[in-house]
C-alpha positions as CSV (number, residue, x, y, z in Angstrom):
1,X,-19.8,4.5,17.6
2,X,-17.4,3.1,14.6
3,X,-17.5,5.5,11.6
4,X,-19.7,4.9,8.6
5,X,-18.4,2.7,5.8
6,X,-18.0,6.3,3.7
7,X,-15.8,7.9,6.0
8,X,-13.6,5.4,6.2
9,X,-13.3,4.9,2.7
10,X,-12.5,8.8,2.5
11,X,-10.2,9.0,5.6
12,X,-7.9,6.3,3.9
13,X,-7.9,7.4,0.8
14,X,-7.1,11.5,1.4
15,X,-7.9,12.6,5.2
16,X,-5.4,10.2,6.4
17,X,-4.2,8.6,3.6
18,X,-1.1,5.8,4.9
19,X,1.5,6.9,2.2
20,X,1.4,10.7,2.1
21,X,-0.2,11.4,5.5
22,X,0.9,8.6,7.8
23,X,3.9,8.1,5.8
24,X,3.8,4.6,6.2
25,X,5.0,1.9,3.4
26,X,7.9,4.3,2.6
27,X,10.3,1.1,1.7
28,X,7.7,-0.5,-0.8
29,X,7.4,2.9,-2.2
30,X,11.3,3.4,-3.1
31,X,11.5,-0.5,-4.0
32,X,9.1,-1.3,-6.9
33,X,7.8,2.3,-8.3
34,X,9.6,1.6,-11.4
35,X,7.4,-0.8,-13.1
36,X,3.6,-0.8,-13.3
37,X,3.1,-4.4,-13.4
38,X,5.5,-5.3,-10.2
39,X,3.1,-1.9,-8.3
40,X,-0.3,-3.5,-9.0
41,X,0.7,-7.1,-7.8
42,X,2.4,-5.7,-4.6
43,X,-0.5,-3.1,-3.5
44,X,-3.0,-5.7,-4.6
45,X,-0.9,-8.3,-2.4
46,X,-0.8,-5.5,0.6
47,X,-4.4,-4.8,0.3
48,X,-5.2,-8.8,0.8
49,X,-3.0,-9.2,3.7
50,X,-4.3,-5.8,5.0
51,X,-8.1,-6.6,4.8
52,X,-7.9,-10.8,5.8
53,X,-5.4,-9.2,8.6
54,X,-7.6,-6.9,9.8
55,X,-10.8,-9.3,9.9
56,X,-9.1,-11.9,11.6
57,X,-7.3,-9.8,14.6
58,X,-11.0,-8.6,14.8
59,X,-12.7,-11.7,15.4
60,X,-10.0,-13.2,17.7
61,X,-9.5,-9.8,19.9
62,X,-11.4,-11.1,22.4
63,X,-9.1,-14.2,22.8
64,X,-5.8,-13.0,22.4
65,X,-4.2,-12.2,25.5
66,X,-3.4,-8.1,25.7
67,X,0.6,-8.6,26.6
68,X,0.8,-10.9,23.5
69,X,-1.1,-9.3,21.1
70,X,1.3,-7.7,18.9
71,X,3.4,-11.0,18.6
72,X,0.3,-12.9,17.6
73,X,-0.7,-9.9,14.9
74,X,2.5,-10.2,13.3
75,X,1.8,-14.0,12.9
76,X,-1.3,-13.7,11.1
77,X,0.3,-11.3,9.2
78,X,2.6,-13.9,8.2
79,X,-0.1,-16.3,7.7
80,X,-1.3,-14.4,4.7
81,X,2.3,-13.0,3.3
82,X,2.9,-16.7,3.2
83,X,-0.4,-17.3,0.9
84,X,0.1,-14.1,-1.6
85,X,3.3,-15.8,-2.2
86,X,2.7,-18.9,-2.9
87,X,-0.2,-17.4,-5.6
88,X,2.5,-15.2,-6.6
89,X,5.1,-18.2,-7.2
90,X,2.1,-20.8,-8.6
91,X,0.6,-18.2,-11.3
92,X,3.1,-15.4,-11.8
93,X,6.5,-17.0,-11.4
94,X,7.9,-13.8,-13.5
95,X,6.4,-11.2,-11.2
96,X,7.2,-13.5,-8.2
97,X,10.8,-13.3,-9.1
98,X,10.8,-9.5,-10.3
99,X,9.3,-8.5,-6.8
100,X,12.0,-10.8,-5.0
101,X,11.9,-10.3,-1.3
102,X,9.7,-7.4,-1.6
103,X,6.4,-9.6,-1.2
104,X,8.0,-11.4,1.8
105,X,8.8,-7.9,3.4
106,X,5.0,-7.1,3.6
107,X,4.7,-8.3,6.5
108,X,7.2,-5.7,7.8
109,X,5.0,-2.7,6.6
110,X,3.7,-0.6,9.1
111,X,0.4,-0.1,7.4
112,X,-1.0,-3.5,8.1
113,X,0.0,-3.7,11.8
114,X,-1.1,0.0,12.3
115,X,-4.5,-0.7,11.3
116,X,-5.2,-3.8,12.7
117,X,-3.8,-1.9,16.3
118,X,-5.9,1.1,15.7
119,X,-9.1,-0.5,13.9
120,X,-9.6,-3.8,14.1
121,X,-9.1,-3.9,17.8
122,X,-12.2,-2.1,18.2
123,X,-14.7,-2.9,15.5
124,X,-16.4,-5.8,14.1
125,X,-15.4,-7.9,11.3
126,X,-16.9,-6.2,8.4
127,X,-15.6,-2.9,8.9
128,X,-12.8,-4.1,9.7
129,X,-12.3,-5.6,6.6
130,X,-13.7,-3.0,4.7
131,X,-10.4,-0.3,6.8
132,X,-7.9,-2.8,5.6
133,X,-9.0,-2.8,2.1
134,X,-9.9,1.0,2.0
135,X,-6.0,1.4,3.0
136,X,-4.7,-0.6,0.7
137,X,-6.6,1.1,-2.1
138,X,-5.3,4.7,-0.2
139,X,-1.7,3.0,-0.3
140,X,-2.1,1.8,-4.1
141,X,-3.4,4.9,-5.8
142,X,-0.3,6.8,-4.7
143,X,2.0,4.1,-5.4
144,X,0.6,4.0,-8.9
145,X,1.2,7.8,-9.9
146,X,4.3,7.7,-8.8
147,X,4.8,4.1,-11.1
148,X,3.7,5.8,-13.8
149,X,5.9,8.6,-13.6
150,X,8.8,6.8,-13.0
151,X,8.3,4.0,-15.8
152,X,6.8,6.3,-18.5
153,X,10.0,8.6,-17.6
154,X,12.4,5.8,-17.0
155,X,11.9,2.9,-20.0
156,X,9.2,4.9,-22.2
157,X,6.7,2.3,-21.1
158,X,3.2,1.5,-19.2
159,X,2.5,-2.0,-18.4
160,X,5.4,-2.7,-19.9
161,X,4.2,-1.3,-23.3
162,X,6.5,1.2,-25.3
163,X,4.3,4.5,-25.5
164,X,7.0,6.6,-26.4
165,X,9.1,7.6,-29.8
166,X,12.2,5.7,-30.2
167,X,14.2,9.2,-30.1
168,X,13.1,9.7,-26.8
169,X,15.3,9.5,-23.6
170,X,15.0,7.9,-21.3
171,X,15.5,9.7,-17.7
172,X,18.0,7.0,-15.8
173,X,17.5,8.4,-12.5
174,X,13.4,7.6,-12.7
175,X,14.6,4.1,-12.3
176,X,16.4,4.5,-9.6
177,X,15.3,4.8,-5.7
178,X,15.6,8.5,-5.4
179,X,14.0,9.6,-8.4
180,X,11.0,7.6,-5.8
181,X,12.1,9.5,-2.8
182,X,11.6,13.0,-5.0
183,X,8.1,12.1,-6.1
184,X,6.9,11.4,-3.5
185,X,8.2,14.4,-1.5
186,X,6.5,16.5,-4.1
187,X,3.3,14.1,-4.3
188,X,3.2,15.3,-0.6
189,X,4.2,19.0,-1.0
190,X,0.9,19.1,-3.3
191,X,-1.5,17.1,-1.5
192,X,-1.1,19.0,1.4
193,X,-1.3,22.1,-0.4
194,X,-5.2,21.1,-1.5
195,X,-5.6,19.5,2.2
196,X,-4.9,23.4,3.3
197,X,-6.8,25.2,0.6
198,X,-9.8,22.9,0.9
199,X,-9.9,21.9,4.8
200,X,-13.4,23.7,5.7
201,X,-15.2,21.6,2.8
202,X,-13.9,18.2,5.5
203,X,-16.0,19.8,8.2
């Protein structure tokens, strides 16, 4: 029987949450955590390819040959890469070119295949689509404390908005990949922590 719509919402969010359980999406992570603006197009971006992904492989399952299936995934993974960036390049041509070939590398993240391998293979459309999106939102929530730590730290900004003195300084390193790498090694360290204190409120 396919878990309720609730479940899966909490299983990618916490339980098994792709970023600090899974450790999926690690690349993304180190790439464009410095800037609250490029994180919110990209996880948005990840979440569309992730959910359309997930519906498709779903309703085509039955159709796709079982020794091909993981080439044909990957190309309607591209499909939809292709589309985010082509919005992307259309209506934010700044954001398009900030992000680089970070939007085109979505279709190299692990979370997108991984679900539509473990979930859409085996349920219907809807939920389908509801895992992929569910996983994007566990995926962008993470992403976006470490963002702004890193560009509150880093440029004295959210959003691109100064929030802090003039006097203050600016930490270098939070702009930089491993001030990423750190975060989210202690992001884990804590969330785990909870996960061990709290584990009999899951059952």
């Amino acid at each position: 029987m396919a878990d309720s719509p609730s479940k899966i919402l909490k299983e990618n969010i916490w339980y098994s949450n792709p970023v600090f359980i899974q450790i999926l999406g690690i690349c993304s992570t180190l790439a464009v955590t410095n800037n609250l603006i490029n994180t919110v197009i990209m996880t948005v971006g990840l979440m569309f390819v992730t959910g359309f992904t997930n519906v498709t492989v779903s309703l085509l399952k039955n159709l796709i040959p079982r020794k091909v299936r993981m080439i044909v995934q990957t190309l309607i993974i591209a499909f939809y890469v292709i589309i985010v960036d082509i919005l992307l390049r259309a209506y934010l041509p700044d954001v398009s070119k900030a992000l680089g070939p970070y939007v085109g590398l979505i279709i190299t993240n692990c979370i997108i295949m991984g679900r539509a391998e473990a979930f859409a293979q085996s349920n219907g459309p809807l939920l389908s689509f509801w895992d992929g999106i569910t996983s994007g939102l566990g995926y962008m929530w993470v992403l976006m404390i470490i963002a702004f730590v890193r560009e509150l730290l880093g440029f004295g900004t959210l959003f691109g908005m100064s929030v802090l003195p003039e006097g203050f300084t600016h930490w270098t390193i939070m702009v930089m990949a491993p001030s990423a790498f750190f975060l989210l090694g202690t992001f884990i360290w804590i969330s785990k922590t909870i996960m061990l204190k709290n584990e009999g409120g899951r059952k």
